[in-house]
KETIDREN-673026 format. One record per atom (N, C-alpha, C, CB): x, y, z; residue in one letter. Coordinates in steps of 0.001 Angstrom, whole numbers, plus 500000, padded with zeros to 6 digits. Atoms other than C-alpha are relative to their C-alpha. Glycine has a CB too. Layout:
N
XYZA...
END
This chain:
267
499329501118499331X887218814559235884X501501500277500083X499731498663499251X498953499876499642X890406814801237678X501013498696500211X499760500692500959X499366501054498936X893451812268238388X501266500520500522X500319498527499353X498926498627499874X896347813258240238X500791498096500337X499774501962501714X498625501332499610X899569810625239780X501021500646501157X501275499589498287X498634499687499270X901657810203242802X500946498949499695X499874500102501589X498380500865500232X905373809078241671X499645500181498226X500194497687500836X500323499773501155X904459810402238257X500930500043499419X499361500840499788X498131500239501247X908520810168237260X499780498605500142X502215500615500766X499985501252500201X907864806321237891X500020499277498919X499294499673500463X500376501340501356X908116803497235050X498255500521500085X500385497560500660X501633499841499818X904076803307236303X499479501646499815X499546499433501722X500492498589499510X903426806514237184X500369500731498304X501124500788501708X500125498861501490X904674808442233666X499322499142498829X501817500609499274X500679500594500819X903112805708231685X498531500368499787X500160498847500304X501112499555499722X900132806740233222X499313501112499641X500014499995500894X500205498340500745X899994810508232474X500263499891499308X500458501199500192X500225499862501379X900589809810229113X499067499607499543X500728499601499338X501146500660500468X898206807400228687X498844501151500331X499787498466500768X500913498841499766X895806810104230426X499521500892499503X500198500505500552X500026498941500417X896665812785228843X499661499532498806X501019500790500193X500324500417501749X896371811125225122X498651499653500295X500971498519499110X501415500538499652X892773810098226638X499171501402500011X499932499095501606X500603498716499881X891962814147227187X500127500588501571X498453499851499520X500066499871498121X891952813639231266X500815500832500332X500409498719500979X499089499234499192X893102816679233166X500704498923500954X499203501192500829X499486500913499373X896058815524235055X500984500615500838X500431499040499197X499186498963499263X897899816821237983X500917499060501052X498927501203500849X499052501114499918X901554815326239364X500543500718500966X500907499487498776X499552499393498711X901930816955242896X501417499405500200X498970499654501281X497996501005499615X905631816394244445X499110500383501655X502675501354499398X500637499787498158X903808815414248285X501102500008500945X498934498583500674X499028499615499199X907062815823249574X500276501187500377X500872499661499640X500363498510499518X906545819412249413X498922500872499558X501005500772499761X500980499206500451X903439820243247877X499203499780501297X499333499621498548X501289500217498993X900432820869250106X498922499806498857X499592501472501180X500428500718499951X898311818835248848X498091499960500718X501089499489500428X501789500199498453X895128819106251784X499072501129499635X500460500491502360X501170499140500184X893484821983250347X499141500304498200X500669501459500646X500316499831501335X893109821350246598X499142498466499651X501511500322499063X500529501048500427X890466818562244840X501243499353499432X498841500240499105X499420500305500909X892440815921243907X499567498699498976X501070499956500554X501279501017500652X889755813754242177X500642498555500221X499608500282498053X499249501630499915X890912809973241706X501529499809499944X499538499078498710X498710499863499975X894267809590242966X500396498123499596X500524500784501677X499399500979499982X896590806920241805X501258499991500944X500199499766498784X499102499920498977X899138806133244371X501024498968499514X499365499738501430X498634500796500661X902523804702242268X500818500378500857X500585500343498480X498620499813499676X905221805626244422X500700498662500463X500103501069501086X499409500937499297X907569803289245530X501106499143499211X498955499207500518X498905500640500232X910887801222244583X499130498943499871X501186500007500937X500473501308500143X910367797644243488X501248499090500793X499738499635498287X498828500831499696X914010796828244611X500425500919501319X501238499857498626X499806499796498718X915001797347248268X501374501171500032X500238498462500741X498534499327499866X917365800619248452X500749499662501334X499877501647499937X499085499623498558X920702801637250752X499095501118500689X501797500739499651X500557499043499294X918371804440252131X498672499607500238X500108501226499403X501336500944499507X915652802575253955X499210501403500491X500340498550501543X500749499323499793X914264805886255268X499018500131499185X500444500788500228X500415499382501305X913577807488251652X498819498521499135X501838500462498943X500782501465500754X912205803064250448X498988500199500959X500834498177500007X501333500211498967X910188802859253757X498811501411499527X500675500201502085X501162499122500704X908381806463253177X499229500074498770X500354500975499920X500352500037501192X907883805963249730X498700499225499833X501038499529499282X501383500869499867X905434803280250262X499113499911501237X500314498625499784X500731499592499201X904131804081253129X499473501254501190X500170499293500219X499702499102499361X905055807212254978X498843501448499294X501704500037499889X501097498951500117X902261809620253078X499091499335500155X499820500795498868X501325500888499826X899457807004253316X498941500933500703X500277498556500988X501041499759498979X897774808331256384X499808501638499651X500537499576501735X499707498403499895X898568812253255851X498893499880498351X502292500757499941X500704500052501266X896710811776252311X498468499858500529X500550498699498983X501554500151500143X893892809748253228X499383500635500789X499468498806500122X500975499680498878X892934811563256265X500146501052499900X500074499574501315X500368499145500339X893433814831255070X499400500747498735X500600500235500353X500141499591501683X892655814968251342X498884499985499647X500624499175498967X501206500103500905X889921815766249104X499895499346498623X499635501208499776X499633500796501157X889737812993246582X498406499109499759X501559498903500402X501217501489500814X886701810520244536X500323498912500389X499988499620498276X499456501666499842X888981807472245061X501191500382500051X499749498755498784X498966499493500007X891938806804245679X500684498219499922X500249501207501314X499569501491500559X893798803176244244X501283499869500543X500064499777498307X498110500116499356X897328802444246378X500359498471499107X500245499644502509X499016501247500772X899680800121244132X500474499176500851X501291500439499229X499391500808498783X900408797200245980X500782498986498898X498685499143501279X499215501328501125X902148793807244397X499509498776500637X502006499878499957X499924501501499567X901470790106244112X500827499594500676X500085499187499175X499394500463499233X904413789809245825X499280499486501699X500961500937499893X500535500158498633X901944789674249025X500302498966499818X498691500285500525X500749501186499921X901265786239248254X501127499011499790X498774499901498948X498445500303500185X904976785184248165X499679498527501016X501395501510500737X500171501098498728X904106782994251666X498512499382499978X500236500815501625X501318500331499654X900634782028250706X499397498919498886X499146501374500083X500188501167500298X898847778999249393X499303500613498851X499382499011500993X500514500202500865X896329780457247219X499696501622499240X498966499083500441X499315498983500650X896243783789244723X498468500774500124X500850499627498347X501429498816500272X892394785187245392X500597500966501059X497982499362500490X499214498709499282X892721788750246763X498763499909501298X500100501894498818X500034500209498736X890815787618249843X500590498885500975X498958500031500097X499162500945499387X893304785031250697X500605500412501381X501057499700499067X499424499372499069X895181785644254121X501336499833499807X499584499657501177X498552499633500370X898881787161253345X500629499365501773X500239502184499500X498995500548498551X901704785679256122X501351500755499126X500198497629500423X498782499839500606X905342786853255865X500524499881501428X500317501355499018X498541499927499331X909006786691257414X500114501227500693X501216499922498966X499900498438499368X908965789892259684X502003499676500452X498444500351501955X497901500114499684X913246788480260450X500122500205499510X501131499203500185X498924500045501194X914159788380257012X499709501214499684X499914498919498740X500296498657500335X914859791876256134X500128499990498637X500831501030500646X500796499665501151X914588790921252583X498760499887499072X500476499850499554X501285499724500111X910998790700252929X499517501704500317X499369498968500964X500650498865499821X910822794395253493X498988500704499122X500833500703500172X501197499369500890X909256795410250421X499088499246499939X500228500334498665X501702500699500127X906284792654250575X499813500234501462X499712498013499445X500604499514498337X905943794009254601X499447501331499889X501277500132501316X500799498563499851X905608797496253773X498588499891498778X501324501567499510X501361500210501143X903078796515250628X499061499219501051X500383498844498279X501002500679499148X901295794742253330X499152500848500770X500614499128500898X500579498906499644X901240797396255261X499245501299499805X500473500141500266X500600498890500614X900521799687253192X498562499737499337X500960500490498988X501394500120500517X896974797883252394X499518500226501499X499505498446499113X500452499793498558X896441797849256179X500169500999499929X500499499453501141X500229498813499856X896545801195256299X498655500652499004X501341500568499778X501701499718500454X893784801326253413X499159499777500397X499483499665499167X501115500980499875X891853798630254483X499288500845501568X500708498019500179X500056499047498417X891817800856258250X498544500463499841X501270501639500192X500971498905500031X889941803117256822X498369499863499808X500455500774498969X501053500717500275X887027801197255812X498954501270499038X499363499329501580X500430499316500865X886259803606253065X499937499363498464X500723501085500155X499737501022501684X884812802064249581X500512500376499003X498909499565499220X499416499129501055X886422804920247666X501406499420499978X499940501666500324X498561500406500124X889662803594248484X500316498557499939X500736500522501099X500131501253500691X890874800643246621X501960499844500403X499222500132497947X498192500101500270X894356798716246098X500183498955498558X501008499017501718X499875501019501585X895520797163242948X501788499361500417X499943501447497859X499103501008499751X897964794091243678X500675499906498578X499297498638500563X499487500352501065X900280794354240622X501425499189499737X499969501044499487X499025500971499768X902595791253239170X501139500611499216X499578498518499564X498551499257499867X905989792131237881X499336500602498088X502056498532500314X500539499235501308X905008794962234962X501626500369499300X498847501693500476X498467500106501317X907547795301231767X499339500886499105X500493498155498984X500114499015500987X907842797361229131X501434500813499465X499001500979500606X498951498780500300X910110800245228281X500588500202501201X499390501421499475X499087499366498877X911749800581231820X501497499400500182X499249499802501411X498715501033500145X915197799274230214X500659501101500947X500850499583498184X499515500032498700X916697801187233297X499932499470501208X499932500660500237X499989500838498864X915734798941235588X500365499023500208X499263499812500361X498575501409499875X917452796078237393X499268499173500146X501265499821501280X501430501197500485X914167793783236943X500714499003499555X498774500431498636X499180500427501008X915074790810235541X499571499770498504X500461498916500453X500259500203500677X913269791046232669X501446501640499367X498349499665500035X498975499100500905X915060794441231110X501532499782500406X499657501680500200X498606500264499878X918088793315232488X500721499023498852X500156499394501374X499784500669500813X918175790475230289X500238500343498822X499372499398500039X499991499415501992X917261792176226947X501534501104500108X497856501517499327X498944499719500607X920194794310227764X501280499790499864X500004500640500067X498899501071499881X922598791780228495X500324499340498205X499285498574501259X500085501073501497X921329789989225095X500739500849498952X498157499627499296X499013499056501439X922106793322222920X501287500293500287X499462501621499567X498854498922499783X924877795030224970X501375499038499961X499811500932501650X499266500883499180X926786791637226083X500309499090498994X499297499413501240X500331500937500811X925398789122223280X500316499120501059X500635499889498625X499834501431499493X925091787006226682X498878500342501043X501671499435500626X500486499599499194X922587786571229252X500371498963501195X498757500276499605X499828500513499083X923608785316232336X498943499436501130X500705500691500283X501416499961499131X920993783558234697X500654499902501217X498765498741499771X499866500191498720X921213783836238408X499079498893500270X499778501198500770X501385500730499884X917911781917238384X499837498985498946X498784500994499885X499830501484500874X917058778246236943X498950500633498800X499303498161500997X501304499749501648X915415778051233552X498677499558500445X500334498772498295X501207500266499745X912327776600235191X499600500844501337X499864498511500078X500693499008499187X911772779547237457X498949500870499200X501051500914500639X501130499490501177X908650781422236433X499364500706500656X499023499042499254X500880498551499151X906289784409237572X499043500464498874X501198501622500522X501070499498500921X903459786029235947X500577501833499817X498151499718500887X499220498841501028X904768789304233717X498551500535499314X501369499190498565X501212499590500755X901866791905232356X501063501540499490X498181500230501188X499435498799500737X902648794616229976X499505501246500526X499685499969498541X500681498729499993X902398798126230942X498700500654499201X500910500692499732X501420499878500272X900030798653228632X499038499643500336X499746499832499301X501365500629499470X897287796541229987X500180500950501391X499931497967500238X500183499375498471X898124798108233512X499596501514499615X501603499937501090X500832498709500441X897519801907232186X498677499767499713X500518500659498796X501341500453500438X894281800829230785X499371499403500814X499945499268499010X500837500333498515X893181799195234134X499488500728500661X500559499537500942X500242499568498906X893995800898236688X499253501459500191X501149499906500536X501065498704499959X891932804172235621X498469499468500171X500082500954498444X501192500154500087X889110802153235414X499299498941501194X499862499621498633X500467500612498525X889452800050238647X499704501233500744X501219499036500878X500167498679499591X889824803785240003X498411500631500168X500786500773498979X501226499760500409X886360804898238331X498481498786500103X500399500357498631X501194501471500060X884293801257238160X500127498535500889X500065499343498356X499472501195499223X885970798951240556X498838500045501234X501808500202500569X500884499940499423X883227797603242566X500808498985501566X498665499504498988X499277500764498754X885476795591245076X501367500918500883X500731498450499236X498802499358499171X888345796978247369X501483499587499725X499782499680501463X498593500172500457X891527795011246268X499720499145498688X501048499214501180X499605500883501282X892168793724242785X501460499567499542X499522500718498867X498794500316500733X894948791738241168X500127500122498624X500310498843500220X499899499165501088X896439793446238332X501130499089499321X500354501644500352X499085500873500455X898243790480236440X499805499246498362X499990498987501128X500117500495500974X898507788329233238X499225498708500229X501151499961499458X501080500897499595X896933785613234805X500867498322499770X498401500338498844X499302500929500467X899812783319233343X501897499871500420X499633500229498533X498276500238499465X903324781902234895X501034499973498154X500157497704501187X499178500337500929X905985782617232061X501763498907500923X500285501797499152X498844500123499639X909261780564232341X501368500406500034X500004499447499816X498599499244500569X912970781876232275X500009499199498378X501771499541501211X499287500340500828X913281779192229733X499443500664498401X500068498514500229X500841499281501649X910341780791227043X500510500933500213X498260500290499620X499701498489500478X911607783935227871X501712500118499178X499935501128501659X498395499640500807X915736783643226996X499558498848498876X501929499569501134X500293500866501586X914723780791224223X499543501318498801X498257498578500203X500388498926501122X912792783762222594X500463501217499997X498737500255499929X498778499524500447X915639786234223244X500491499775499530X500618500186500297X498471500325500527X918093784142222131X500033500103498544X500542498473500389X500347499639501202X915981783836218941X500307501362499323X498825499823500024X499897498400500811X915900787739218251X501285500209500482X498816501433500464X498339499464499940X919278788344219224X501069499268499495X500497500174501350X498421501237500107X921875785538218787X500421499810500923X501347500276499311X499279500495498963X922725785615222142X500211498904500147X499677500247500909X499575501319499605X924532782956223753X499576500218501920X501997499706499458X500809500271498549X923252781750227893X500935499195500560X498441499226499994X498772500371499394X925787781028230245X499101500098501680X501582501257499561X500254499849499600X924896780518233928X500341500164501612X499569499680499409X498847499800498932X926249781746237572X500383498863500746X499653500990501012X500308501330499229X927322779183239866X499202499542501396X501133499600500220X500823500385498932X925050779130242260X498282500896500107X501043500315501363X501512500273500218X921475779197240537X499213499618500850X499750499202499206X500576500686498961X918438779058242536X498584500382499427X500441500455501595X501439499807501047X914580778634241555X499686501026500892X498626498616499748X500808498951499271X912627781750241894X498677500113498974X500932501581500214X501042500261500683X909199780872241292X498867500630500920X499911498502499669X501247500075499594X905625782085242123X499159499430499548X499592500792500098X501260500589500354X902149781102242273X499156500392498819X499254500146501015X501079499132501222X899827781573239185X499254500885501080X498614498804498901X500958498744499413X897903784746239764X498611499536499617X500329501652499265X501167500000500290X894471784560240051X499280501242499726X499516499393500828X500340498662500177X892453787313237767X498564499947499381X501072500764499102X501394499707500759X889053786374237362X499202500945500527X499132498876499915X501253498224499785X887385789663239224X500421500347498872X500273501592501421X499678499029501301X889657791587236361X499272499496498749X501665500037499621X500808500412501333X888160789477233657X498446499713500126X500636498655499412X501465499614499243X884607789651235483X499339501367499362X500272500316501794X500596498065500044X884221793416236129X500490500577498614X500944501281501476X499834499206501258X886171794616233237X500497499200498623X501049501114500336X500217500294500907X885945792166230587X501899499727499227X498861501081499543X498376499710500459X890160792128230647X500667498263499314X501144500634501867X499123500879501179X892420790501227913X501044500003500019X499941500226498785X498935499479499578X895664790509228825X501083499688498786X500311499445501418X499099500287501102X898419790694226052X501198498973500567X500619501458499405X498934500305499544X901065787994226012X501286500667499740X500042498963499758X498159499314499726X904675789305227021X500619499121498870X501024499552501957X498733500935500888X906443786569224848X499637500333498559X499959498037500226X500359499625501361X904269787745221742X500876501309500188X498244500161499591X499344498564499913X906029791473222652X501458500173500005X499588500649501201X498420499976499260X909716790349223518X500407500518498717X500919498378500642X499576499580500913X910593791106219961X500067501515499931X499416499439499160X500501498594499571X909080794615220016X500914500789501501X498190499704500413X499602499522499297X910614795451223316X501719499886499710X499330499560501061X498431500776501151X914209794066221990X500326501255498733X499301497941498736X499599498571500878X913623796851219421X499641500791500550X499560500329498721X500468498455499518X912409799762221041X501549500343501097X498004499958501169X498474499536498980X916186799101223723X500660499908498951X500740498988501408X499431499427500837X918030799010220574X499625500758499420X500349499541499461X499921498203500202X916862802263219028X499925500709500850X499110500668499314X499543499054498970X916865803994221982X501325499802500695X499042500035500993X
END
């Protein structure tokens, strides 16, 4: 058994080949920007590439998530093949099952990244192949204290700053799943996923206010806030296929904030 990570320097993507590799799974981390790719097995591909936050180089953001799609699926030799998408689809939509019908803002150009994740299932869904799947994932945390998320942003505001500043009201809220649970999925939606899109989530809206309350606890920080706060809230995720088909338990984030709080101060 083969998997081959694309965006394997990713938060997702190197989480993944570790997890893999500590599992025994051969594991192979093509660069499809210049590898060829079209003549080698590449058994169950995971497809991580992609920014979460909208770059200055819209070429390099737009390809990333969608610009190998077609050149993959229609020339490659693969078992399956799982494209990372995000709950963000469901940003404009009433209800959170993954056969709901997605709508968006095609003006507002800072809907680009939930247009090209849109697109980029329309381009799976094209194909009408059952090998190829998509996993809708909600905002994943962990160890990626380089990123401008607002979750690691916070924790390093709390140590570096002793302040966290909110742009966003304390009763804004989103559903948060630990990298760990997502490694441990998505190989096995890959291998056992009997449906075509799954949502890859905690299943539970946290608030800003549980989350800096239980910073403020482990740190001492103090919470100060900009002047011109605005709610940024989604819909609960809906994840009963995941707890269906694979029996999933999802760890809470607010039990972990401590743990993650230490792992950015020693590193």
């Amino acid at each position: 058994m083969i998997f081959t990570i694309l965006g394997s320097t990713g938060f997702i993507g190197q989480n993944l080949v570790n997890y893999l590799e500590d599992q025994g799974i051969e594991i192979q981390t093509p660069d499809i920007r210049c590898d060829d790719i079209t003549k080698i097995n590449l058994g169950h591909i995971i497809y991580a590439i992609g920014e979460s936050k909208q770059t200055k180089n819209l070429e390099n953001f737009t390809q990333s998530h969608i610009g190998y799609l077609n050149r993959i699926l229609n020339k490659s030799n693969f078992d399956s093949f799982l494209y990372c998408s995000a709950t963000r689809v469901y940003s404009k939509s009433k209800t959170t099952h993954e056969n709901t019908s997605l709508f968006t803002n095609s003006t507002d150009p800072r809907n680009l990244y939930t247009n090209l994740k849109i697109l980029g299932e329309s381009i799976c869904l094209s194909y009408n192949n059952p090998k190829i799947r998509i996993a809708r994932l909600s905002n994943v945390t962990g160890n990626n204290f380089n990123s401008n998320l607002f979750l690691p942003s916070i924790i390093r505001d709390a140590v570096n700053k002793k302040n966290i500043e909110l742009l966003t009201t304390l009763k804004s809220e989103k559903d948060y799943i630990l990298i760990d649970d997502v490694i441990k999925l998505l190989p096995k939606i890959s291998l056992e996923g009997k449906c075509q899109i799954y949502n890859v989530a905690s299943g539970i809206n946290i608030s800003n206010k549980e989350i800096v309350s239980k910073i403020k606890d482990i740190t001492k920080c103090t919470l100060s806030f900009s002047k011109n706060t605005f709610d940024y809230s989604f819909p609960k995720i809906n994840i009963n296929k995941i707890i269906s088909e694979f029996n999933f338990k999802p760890k809470s984030v607010l039990d972990h904030l401590e743990y993650l709080v230490n792992c950015y101060r020693n590193n």
